[in-house]
C-alpha positions in Angstrom: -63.1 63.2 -127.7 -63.0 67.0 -127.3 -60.7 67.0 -124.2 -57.9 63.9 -126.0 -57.8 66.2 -129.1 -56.7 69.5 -127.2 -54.4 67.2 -125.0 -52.7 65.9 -128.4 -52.9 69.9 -130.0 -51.4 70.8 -126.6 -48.7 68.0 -127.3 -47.6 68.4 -130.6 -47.6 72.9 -129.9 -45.2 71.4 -127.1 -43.1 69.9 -129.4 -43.0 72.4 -132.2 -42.2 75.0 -130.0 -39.1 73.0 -128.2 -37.9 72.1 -131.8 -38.0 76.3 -133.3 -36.5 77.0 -130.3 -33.8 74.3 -130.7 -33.5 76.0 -134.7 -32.8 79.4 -133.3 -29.6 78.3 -132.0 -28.9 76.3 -134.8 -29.7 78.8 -137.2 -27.5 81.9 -136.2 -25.3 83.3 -138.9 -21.8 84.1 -137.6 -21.6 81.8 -134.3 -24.5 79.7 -133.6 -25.2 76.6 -131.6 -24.9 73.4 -134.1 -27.1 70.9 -131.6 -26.5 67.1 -131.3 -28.1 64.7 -129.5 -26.3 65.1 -126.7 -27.9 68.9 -126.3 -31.0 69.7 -124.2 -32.9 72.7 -124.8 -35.9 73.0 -121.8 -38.2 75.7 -121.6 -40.6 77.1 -119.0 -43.3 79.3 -120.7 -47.2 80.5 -121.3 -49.2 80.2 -124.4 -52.2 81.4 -125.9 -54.8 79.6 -126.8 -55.0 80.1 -130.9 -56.6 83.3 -132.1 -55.8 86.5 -133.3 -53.1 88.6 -131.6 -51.9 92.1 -132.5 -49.4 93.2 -129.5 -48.5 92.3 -125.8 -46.5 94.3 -123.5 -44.9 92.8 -120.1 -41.5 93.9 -118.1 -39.7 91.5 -117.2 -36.4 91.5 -114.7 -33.0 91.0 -116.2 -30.2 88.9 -114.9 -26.5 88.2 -115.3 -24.5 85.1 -115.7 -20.8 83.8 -116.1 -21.5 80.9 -119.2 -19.2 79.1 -120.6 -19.6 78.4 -124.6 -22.5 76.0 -125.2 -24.1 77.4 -122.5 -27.0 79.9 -123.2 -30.3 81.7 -121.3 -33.0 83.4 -122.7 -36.0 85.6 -121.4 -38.6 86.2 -124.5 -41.2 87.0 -125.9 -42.7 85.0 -128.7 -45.0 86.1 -131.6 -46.1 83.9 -133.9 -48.4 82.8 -136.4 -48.1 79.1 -136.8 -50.9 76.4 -138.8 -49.8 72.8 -137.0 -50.7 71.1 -140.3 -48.1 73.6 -142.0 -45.1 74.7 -139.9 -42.7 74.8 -142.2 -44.3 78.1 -143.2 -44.1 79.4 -139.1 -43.7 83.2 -138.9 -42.7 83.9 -135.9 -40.4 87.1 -133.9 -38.8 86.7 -130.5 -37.7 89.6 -128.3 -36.2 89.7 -124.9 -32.9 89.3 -123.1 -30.4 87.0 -123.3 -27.0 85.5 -122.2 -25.2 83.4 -125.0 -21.4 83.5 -125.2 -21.7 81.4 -128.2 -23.6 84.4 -129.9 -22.0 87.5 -128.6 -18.0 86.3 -127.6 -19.2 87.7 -123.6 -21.2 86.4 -121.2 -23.1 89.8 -120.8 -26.2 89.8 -121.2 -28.0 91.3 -124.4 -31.3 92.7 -125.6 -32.1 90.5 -128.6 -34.6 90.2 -131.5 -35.1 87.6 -133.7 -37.7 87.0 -136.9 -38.3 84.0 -138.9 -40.6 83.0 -141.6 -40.4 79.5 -142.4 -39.8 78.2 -138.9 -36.2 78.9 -138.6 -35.4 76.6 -141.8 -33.2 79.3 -143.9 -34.4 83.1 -143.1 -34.1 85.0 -139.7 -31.5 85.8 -137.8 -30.7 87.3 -134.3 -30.6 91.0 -134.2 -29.7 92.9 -137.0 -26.8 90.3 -137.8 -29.0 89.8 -141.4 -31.3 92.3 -143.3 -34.7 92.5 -141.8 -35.1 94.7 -138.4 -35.2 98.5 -139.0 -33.4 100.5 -136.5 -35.4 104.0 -135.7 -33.0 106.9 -135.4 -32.2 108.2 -132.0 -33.1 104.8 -130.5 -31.5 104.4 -127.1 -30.6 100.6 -128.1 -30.1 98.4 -130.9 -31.0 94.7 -130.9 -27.5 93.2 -129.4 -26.6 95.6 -127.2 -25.5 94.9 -123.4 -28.2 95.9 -120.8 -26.5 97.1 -117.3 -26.8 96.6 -114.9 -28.6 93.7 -114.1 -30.2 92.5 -111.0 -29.2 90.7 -107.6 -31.1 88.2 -106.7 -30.5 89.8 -102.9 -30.7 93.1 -103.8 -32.1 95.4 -106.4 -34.3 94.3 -109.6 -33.2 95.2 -113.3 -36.4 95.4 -115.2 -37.1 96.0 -118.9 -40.0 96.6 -120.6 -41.1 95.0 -124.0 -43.9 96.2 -126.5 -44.7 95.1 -129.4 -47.1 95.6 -131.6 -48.5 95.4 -134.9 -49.0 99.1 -136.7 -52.3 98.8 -138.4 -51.5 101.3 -141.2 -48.7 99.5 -142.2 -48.6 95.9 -141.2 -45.4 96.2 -139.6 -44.5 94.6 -136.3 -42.7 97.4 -134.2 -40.7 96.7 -130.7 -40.9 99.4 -127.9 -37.8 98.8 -125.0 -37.9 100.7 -121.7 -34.7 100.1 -119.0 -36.9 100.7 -115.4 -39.0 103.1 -117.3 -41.5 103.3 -120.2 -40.7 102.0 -123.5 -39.6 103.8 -126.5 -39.4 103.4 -130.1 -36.5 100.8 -131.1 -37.3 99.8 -134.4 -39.7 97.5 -136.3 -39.5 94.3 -138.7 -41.4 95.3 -142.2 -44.5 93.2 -142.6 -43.1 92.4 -146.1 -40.4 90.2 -144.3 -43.7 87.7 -143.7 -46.0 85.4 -145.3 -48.8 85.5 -142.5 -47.6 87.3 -139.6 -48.4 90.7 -141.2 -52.3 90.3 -141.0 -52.0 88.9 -137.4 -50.1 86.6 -135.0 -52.1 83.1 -133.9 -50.1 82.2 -130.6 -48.3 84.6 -128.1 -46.0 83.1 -125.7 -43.6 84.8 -122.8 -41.1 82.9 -120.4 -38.0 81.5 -120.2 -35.4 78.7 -122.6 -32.3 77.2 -120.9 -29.7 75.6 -123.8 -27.0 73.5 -123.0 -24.8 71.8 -125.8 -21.8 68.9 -125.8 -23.4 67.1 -123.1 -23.0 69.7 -120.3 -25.6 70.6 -117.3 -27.9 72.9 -118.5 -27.6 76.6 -117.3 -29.8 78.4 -115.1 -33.2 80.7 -116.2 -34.5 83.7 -114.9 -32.7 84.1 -111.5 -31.4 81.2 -111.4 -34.4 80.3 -108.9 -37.4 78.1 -108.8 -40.5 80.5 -108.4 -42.0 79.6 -104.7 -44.9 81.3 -103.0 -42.6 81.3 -100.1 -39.5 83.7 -102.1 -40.0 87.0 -104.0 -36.2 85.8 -105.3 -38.1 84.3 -108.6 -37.4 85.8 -112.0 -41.1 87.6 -112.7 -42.7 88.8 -115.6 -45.4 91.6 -115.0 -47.7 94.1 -116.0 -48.8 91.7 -118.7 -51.3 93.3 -121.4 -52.4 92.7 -124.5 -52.2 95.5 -127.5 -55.6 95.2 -129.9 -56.1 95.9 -133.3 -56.3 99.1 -133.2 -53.4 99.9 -131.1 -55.1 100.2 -127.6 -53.7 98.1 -124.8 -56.3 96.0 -122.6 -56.1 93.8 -119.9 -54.5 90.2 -120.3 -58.1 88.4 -120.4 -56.7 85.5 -122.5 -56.6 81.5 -121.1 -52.9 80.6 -121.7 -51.4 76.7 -121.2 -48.3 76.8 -119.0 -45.6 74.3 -120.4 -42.8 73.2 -118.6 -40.1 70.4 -119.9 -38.8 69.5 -117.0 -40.6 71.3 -113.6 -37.7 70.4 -111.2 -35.3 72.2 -113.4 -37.4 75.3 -114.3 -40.7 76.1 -113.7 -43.4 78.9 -114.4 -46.4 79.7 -112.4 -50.1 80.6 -112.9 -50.8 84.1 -114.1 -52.2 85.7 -111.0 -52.7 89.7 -109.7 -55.6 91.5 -109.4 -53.8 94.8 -110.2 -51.6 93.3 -112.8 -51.3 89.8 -114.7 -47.4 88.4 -113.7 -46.0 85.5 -112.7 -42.8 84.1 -111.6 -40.4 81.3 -113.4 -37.2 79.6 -114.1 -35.0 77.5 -112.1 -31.3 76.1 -111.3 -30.8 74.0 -114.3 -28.1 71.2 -113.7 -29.8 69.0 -116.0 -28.6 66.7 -118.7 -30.1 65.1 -121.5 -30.5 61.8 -120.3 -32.5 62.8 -116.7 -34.7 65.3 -119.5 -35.7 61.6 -121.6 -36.3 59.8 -118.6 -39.0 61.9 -117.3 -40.7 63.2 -120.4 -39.4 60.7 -123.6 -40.6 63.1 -126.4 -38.4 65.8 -125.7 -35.8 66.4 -128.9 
């Protein structure tokens, strides 16, 4: 009874995730995706079991691609305080690097924030394209900025480094960026932008969301690479910690469930390291919608 009712919370967190996700490209102001069913949107990522969260830190490597318009990538960081019998009231903030010509006019690729708090219905937006993300004077970047370079998949990594982290003074959620070095002050979203995510966050998840619109393959994620304990040519994400309550980081302790819409397009391992939590993801892409509902039906 126990194990069917996680399985069927497991499902439905599967499905709520895939459709914010899907609302985040609907919902940007000033260019966003307007998805059909003739879209797929597949992800590859880890999530917390549900507790209370006040901060994670990870680097991750960055990567470039050439994308055509309905075409998009994204490597993130979620943080979100979600109640499954109420998710039309999801806070939620996303952080991490992206390539989305639909978004930006390029096919660089961007450091991005994002905040909602009523699951990506009518507030939030990417960036600082809407009122909401503070920008700290002096930063060294701004939400929407280019990062360069990026890696080769042959050659040298890229990496960034994310925190974030709830202030416990003031409730706000502040975001920490370091380009192959420790992270810095950036800015913060005001806890008063929230209904619940300014006490704490229920859920953290980290990976990797592949978008393709009017029918076309969808792109690759990460490296472009499935991960393979034979390759080190895998997109990783590392030096995963959590940050407490009281602003001290600690060890990534925390049971996660990997999800995965489609593993022969994109794929994320186990957490593994002994002197570190990581582990590797993404994939190819080249899928299409109808291959995505053959092989798992409740995908939107």
């Amino acid at each position: 009874m126990s194990m069917h009712l996680k399985m069927s919370n497991n499902f439905v967190r599967l499905c709520f995730l895939i459709i914010y996700i899907m609302f985040v490209a609907h919902q940007i102001q000033g260019g966003g995706f307007h998805l059909t069913n003739h879209d797929v949107n597949m992800i590859a990522v880890h999530e917390t079991y549900e507790g209370s969260y006040y901060g994670f830190v990870c680097t991750m490597d960055v990567y470039g691609f050439d994308f055509n318009y309905g075409q998009r990538t994204l490597s993130s960081i979620w943080i979100v305080n979600t109640l499954i019998e109420n998710d039309l009231e999801e806070n939620a903030i996303m952080i991490g690097w992206q390539v989305n010509p639909e978004l930006y006019g390029d096919s660089h690729t961007h450091f991005f924030t994002y905040w909602t708090r009523d699951s990506y219905q009518t507030t939030g937006c990417f960036d600082m394209i809407c009122p909401g993300f503070v920008l700290t004077q002096g930063s060294k970047i701004a939400p929407g900025d280019v990062i360069n370079p990026v890696s080769d998949v042959n050659g040298a990594r890229q990496k960034i480094t994310i925190k974030v982290f709830r202030d416990k003074f003031t409730g706000n959620w502040r975001i920490y960026y370091g380009f192959n070095s420790a992270p810095t002050a950036v800015g913060y979203y005001p806890s008063n932008l929230f209904t619940r995510l300014s006490d704490k966050a229920t859920n953290i998840l980290f990976g990797g969301s592949a978008l393709a619109t009017n029918g076309t393959k969808s792109p690759p994620m990460g490296s472009g690479l499935l991960p393979s304990i034979l390759s080190d040519k895998a997109a990783t994400i590392e030096d995963i910690s959590l940050v407490e309550a009281d602003g001290k980081m600690t060890p990534f302790d925390v049971n996660t469930v990997k999800k995965e819409t489609l593993s022969s397009c994109y794929a994320m391992t186990p957490i593994f390291g002994a002197q570190g939590a990581r582990c590797l993801y993404g994939g190819p892409g080249g899928c299409r919608r109808h291959l995505v509902r053959q092989i798992s039906s409740h995908i939107i």
